[in-house]
N, C-alpha and C positions, 0 to 999 in steps of 0.2 A: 661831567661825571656820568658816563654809561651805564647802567645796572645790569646784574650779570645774576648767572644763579636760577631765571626760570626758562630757559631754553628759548628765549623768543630774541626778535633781531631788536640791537640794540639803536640801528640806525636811525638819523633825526630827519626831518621833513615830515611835510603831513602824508605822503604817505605807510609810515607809521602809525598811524592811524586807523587804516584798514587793515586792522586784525582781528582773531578770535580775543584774543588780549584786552582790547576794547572794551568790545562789549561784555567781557565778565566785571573790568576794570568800572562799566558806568552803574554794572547791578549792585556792586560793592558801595558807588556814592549816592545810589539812589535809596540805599538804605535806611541811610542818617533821616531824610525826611520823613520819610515811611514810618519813623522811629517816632518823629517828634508830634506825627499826624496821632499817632495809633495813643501814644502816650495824652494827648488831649483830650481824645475821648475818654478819659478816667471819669468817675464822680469827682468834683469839687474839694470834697473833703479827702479824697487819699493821695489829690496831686498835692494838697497841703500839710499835707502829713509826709512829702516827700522833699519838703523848702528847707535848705538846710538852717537851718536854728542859730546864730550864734553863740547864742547864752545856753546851746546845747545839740552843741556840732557832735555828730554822727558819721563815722568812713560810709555808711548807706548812705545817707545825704546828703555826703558831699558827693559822691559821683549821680547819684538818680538826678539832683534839685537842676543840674547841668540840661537836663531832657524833658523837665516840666516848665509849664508855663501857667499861669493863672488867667490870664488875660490871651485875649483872640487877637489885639493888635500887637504884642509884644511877639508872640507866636510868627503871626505874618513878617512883621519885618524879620525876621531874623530867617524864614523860611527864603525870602527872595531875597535876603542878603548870599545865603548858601548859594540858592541856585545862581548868583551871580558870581560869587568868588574862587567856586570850588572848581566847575567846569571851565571858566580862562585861565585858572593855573595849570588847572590840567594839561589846556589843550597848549599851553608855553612850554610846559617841562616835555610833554611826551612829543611834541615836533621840535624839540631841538635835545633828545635821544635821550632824557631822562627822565622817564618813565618809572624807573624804579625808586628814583630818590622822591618824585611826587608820595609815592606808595609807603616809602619807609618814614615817610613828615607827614602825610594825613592821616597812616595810623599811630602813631607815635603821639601826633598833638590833640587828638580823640581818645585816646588810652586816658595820659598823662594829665593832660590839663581840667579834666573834672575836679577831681580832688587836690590836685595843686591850687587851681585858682580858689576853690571853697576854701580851702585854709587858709591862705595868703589874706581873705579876708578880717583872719583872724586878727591880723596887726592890729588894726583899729577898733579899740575898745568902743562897743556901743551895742544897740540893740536889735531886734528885727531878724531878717532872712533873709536869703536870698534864693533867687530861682532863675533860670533860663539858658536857650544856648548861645548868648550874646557873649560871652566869653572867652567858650572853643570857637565861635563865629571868628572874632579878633585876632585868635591866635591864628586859624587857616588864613584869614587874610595876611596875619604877620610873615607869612610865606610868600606873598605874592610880591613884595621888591626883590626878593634872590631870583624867586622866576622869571620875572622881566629883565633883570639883569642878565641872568645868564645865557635868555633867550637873544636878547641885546648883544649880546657879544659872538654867540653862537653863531646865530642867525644871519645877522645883520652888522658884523664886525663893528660896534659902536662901542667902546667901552671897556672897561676888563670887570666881569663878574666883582672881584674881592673888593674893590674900589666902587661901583655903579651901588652895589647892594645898600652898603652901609650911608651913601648919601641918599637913598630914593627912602631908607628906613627915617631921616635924619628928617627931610622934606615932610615925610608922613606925620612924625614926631610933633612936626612944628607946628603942622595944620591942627592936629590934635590940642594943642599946648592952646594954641588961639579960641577955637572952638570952647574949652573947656573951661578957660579964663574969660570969654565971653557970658558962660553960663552963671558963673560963678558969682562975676559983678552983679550979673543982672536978678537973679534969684536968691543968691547968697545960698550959704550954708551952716546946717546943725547936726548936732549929731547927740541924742537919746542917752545918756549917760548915768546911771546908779537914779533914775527916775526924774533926773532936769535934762532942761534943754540947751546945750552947752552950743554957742554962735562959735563958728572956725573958719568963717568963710576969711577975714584977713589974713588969718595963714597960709591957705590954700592960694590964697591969692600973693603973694609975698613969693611962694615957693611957686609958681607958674611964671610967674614977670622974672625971678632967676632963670628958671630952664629955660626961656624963653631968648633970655640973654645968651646965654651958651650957647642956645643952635644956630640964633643970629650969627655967634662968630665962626661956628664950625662949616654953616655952608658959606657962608663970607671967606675961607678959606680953599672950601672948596672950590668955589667961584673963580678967584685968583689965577690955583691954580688952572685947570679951565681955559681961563683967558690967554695965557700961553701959549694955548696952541690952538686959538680961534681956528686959522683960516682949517687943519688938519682936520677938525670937530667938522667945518661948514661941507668939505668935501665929504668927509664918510656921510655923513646923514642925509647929504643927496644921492650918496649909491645906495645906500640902508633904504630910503624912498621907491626907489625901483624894485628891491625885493617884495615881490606882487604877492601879498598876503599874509606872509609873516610880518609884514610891515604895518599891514593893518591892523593885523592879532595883537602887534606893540602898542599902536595906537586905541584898541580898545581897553586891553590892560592897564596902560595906563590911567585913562579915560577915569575905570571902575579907584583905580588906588586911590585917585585924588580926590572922586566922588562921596565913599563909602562914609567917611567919617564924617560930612552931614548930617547920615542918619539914626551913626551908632553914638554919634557924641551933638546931642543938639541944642540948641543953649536955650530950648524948653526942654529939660530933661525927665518933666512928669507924662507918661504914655499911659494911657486908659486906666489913669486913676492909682499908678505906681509909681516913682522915681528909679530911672535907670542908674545901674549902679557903674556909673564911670570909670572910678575908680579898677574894675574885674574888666570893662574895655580895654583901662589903657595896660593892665597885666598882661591881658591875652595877648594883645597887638605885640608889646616888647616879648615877652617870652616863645612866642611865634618864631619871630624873629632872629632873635638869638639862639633858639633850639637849631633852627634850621641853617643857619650860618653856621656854625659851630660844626655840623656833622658835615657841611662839601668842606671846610677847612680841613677839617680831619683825616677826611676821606681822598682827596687832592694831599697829601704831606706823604 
């Protein structure tokens, strides 16, 4: 999918790359930090007066609480998660010519998912706040298997985008699902409820060993299939191998997709004296995801 509409060459390889295009394109993503730096240096008290409430959510704090942070470690990782996720998608979509669709999913999932994810919290009755950009983090990441995928295909003829996306989302899913039922066992969970402490960690737990069942079977199918045409798989990925750099670029991509959710989903889920809220991880990740799948479907018909 080419993007069209600002005068600039739609062509893919890195040299696309070397345009004025660029470098307006990195001043645009170097903003988000700049945002998140500028916003920590608040007092104390008005980054907390910007936490969105549940027992008394605000359209202001749902989109500000997305940009604050309380804590200096929660801040970091999420600062070096950006600067890790943001610029390899980048550099996937704009050398293999879509540059435009990076632009119409990194503002669309920075718009939108402030306040989508703050209310979506709403589902589960309890107490507390929440704050950070671990959320829109998730969702930009939940872009980065269409990216490899279509780079994948583009690039490096491995694969057909529509097919590649939805298993590397699927794979992502499952690491998550482990990760997060890991946490679960070993910490358990409560949740603050009309002034008790109501235990849920058996449900949580109950409903992770299901999804966890499902994806087993979904990539077990995928797998299958796959196996069909082994030897056709072992040849392109020895030509995909000689593609000198985009080949790497797949290789680090992927590298980041499999790594990431170590540290957004950790099965010590308390960071400098907070509990991450997993739950707005694994929103962000899927509705990434699906935002973004959803419009090259659209957009390809």
């Amino acid at each position: 999918m080419d993007g069209v509409g600002d005068g600039e060459s739609t062509g893919s390889g890195f040299e696309s790359l070397r345009t004025a295009s660029t470098a307006a394109d990195l001043l645009v993503l170097c903003a988000v930090p700049a945002v998140l730096l500028a916003v920590a240096t608040l007092p104390v008290s008005v980054r907390q007066s910007l936490v969105f409430e549940y027992a008394d959510p605000t359209l202001r704090t749902a989109v500000a609480s997305s940009f604050v942070h309380i804590g200096p470690q929660h801040l970091a990782v999420n600062l070096v998660g950006y600067l890790l996720v943001v610029p390899v998608t980048y550099l996937l979509s704009t050398a293999n010519g879509e540059r435009w669709q990076f632009r119409v999913a990194f503002a669309a999932l920075l718009l939108v998912c402030p306040p989508v994810l703050s209310y979506l919290n709403l589902a589960i009755v309890r107490t507390g706040g929440s704050a950070g950009f671990s959320g829109v983090l998730l969702a930009l990441y939940g872009y980065l298997p269409l990216a490899l995928a279509s780079h994948a295909e583009g690039q490096l003829s491995l694969g057909r985008q529509r097919t590649t996306a939805p298993l590397l989302f699927f794979i992502g899913l499952t690491l998550i699902a482990v990760l997060t039922l890991g946490a679960v066992l070993t910490y358990g969970v409560t949740v603050p409820v009309r002034g008790r402490t109501v235990a849920v960690g058996h449900v949580l737990t109950a409903t992770l060993v299901g999804l966890l069942a499902a994806l087993v079977l979904v990539l077990a199918l995928y797998a299958l299939s796959a196996a069909e045409d082994g030897v056709a798989w072992r040849e392109s990925f020895r030509a995909a191998a000689g593609e000198t750099g985009h080949f790497e670029l797949a290789v680090v991509g992927m590298g980041l997709f499999l790594a990431l959710p170590f540290a957004t989903f950790p099965v010590d889920p308390v960071v400098g004296g907070r509990v991450l809220n997993l739950y707005t991880h694994l929103l962000g990740y899927s509705l990434g995801f699906i935002a973004t799948y959803v419009l090259v479907v659209l957009e390809s018909e």
